[in-house]
LOFI-845754 format. One record per atom (N, C-alpha, C): x, y, z; residue number from 1. Coordinates in steps of 0.001 Angstrom, whole numbers, always signed. Layout:
N
       c1       c2       c3    k
        X        Y        Z  NUM
...
This chain:
104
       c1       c2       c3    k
   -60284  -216264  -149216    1
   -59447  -216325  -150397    1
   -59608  -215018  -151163    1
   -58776  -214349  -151889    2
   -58188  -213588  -152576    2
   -57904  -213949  -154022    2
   -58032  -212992  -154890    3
   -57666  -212869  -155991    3
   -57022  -211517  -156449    3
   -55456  -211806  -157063    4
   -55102  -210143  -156971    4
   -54812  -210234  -158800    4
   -55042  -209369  -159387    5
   -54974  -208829  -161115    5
   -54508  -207232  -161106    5
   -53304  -208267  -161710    6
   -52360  -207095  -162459    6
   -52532  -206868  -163825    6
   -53070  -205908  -164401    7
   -52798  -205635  -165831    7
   -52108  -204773  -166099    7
   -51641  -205233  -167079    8
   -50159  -205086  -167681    8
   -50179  -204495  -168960    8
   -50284  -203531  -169374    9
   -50690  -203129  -170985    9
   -49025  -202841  -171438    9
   -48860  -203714  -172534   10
   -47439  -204085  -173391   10
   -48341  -203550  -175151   10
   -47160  -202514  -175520   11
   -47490  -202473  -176630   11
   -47263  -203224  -177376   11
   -48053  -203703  -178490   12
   -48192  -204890  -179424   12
   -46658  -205000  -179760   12
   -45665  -204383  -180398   13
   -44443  -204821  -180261   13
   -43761  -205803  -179453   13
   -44182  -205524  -178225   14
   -43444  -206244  -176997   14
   -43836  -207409  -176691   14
   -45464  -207673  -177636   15
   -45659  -209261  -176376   15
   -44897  -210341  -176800   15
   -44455  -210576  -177514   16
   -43864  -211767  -177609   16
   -42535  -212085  -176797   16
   -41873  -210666  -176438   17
   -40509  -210234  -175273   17
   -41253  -210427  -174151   17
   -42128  -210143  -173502   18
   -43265  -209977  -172695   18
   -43251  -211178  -172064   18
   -43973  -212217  -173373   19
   -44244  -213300  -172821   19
   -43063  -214708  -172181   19
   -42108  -214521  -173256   20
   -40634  -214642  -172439   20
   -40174  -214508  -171616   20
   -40344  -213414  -171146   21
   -40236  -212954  -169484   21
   -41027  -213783  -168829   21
   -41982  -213659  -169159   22
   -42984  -214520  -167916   22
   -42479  -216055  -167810   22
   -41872  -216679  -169011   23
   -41597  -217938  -168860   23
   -40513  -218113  -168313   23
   -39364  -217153  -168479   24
   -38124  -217281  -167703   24
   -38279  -216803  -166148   24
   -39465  -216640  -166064   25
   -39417  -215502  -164399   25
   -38274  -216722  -163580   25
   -38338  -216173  -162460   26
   -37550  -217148  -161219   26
   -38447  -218000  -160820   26
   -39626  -217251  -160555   27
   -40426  -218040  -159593   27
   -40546  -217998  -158243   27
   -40193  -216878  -158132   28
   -40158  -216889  -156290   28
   -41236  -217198  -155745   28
   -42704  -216522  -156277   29
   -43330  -216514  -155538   29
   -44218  -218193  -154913   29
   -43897  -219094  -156162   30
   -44577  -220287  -156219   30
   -44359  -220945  -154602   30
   -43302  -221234  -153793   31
   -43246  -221655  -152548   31
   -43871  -220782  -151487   31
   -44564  -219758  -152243   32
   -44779  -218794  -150731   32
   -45435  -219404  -149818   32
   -46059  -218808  -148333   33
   -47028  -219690  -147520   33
   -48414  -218661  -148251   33
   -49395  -218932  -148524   34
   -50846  -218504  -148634   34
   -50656  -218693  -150176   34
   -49788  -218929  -150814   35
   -50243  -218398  -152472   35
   -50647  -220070  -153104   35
   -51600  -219940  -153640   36
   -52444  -221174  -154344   36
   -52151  -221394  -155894   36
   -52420  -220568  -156900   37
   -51649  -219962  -157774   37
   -51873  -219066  -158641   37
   -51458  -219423  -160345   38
   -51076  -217931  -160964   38
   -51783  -218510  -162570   38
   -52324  -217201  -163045   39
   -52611  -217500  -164665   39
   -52255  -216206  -165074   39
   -51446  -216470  -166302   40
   -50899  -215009  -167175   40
   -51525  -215290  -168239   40
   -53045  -214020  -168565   41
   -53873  -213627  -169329   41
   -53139  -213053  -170557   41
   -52786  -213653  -172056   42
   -53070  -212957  -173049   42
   -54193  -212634  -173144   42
   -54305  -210906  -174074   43
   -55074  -210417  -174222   43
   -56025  -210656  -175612   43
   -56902  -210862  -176110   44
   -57281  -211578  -177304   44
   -58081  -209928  -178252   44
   -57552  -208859  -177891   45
   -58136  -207327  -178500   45
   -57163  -206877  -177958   45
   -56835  -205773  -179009   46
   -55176  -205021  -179044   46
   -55436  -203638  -178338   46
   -54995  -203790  -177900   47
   -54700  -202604  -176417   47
   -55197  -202841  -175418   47
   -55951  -203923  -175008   48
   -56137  -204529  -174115   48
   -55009  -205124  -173194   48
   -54990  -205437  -171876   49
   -54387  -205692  -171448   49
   -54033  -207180  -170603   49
   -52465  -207556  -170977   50
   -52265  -208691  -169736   50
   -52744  -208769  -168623   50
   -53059  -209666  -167833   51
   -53120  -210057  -167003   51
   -52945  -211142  -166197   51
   -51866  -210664  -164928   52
   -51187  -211549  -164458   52
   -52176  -212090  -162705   52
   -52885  -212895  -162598   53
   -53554  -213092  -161766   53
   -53530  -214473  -161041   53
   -53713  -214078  -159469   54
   -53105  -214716  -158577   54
   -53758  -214977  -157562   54
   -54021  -216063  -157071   55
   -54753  -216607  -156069   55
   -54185  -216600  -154673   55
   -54614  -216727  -153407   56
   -53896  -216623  -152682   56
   -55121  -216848  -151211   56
   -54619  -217885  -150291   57
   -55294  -217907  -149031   57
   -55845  -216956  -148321   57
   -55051  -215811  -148306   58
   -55753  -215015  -147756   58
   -54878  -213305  -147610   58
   -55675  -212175  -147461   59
   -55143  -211193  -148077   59
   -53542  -210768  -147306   59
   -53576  -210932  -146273   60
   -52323  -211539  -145291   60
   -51466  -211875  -145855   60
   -51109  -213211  -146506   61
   -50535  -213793  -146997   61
   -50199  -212957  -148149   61
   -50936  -212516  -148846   62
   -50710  -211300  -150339   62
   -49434  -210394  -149440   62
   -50008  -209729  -148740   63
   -49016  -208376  -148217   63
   -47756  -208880  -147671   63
   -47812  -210111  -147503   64
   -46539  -210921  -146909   64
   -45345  -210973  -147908   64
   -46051  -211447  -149111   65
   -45124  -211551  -150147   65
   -44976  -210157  -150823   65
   -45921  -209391  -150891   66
   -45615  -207966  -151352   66
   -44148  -207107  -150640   66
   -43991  -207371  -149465   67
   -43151  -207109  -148657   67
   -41466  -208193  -148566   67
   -41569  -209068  -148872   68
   -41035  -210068  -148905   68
   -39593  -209967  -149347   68
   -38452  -210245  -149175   69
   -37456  -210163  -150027   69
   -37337  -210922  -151665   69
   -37990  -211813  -151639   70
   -37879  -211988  -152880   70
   -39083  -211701  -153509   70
   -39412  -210909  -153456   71
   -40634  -210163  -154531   71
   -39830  -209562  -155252   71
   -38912  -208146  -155219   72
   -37906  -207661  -155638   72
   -37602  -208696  -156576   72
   -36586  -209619  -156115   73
   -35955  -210504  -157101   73
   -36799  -211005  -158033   73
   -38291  -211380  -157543   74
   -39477  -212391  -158811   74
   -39764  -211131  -159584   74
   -39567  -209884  -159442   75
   -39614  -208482  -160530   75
   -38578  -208472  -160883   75
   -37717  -208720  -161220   76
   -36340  -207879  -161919   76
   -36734  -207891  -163050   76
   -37314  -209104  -163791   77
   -37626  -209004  -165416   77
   -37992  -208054  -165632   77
   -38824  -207544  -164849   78
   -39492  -206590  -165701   78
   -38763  -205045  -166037   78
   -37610  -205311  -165639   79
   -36231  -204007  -166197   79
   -35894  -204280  -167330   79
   -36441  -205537  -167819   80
   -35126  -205821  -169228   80
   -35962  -205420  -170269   80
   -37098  -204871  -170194   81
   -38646  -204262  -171632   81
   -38066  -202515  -171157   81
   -37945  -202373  -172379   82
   -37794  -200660  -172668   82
   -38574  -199885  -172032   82
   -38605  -198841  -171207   83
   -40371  -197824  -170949   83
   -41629  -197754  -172000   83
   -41015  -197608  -173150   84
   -42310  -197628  -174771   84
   -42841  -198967  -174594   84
   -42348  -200325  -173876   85
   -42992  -201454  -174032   85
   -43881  -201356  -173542   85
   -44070  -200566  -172042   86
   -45658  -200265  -171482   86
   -46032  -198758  -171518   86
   -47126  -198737  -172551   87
   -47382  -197042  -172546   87
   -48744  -196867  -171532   87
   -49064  -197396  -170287   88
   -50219  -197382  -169482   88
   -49559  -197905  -167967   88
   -49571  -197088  -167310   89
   -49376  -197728  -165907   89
   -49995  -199096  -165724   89
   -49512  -200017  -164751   90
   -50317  -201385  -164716   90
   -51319  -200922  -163360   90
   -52105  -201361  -163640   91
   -53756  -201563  -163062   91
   -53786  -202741  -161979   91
   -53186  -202700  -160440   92
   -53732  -203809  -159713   92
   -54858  -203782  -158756   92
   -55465  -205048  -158783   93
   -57244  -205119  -158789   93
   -56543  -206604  -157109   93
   -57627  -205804  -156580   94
   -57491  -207072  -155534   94
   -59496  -207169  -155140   94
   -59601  -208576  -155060   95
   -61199  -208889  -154620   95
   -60901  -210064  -153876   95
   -62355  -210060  -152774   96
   -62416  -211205  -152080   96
   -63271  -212475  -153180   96
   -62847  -213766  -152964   97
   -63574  -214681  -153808   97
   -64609  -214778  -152573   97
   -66124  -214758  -153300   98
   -67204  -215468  -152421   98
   -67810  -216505  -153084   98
   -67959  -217054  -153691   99
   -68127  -217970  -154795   99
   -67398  -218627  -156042   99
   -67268  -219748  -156612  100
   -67877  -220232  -157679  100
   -67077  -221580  -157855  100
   -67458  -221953  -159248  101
   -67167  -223643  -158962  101
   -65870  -224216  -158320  101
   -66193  -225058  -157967  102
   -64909  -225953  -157304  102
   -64786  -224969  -155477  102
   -65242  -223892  -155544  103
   -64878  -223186  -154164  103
   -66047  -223293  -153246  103
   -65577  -223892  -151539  104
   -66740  -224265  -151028  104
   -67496  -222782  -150087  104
């Protein structure tokens, strides 16, 4: 198992547009084969960053959907936030899970 984290740094203006987006997404990715699921991190310190993080069977399965035709489509939102909404490239973090509760 896999865990992939995207952070997302939205200037304080934007999160509340931000977080809208995330609720309207499509959803593509929820039926994929390997993906388990998803938590979108508000940040609780200002300039800190979102994070959109995602579970997934196995790293396979990640690059599957990275590649995927509807990955494209589960991103489009993120055209409709101005360039000033993110002043930091987003940061993606991929690790293997070797532990912890509930995981055998």
């Amino acid at each position: 198992m896999i865990t992939v984290s995207n952070r997302i740094y939205v200037h304080p203006d934007y999160h509340a547009a931000f977080e809208a987006r995330f609720h309207a997404r499509p959803r593509q990715v929820d039926d994929r084969p390997g993906f388990l699921c998803s938590y979108i991190l508000k940040p609780t310190v200002q300039d800190e960053p979102f994070i959109v993080l995602t579970l997934w069977e196995s790293r396979e399965a990640f690059e599957a959907w990275r590649t995927a035709p509807g990955f494209k489509e589960g991103h489009k939102g993120g055209n409709t936030l101005p360039p000033e909404a993110f002043p930091r490239p987003n940061e993606l973090e991929i690790h293997d899970v070797i532990g912890g509760s509930g995981i055998d």
